[in-house]
Steps between C-alpha positions, in 0.01 A plus 500: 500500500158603389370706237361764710896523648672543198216712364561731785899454439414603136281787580721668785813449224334662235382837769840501610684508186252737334578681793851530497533541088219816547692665775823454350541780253411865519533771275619858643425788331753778491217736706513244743848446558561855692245283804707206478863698573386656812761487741327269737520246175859473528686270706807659616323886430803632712811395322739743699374315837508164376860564372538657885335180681692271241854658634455511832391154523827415299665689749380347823449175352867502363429380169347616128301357245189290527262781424488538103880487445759189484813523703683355775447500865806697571405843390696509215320572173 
């Protein structure tokens, strides 16, 4: 390989890892934290109708487990 290749190589590693290393961490302040638990931020915002969806699937499916808990595939927990 040539200089100018690994000098590129060298180059685009240092930008990425500078990169990644800056963007990792982020302080939130506690002002800033009421934004950041808006419902739209949550990933199952609807607990009652995932619990819903999760046993009627069980249901028709005709076994439980495989969504957050560990049990058997006969139902029984």
């Amino acid at each position: 390989m040539s200089q100018s290749v690994l000098g590129r190589r060298a180059v685009l590693l240092t930008v990425a890892l500078t990169a990644f290393v800056c963007g990792a961490c982020e302080t939130v302040q506690p002002w800033q934290r009421g934004r950041l638990a808006d419902r739209c931020m949550i990933f199952d915002a609807d607990a009652s109708q995932v619990a819903y969806m999760t046993h009627w699937q069980e249901a028709r499916e005709g076994a439980a487990g495989g969504y957050g808990v560990q049990s058997g595939g006969c139902g029984c927990k």
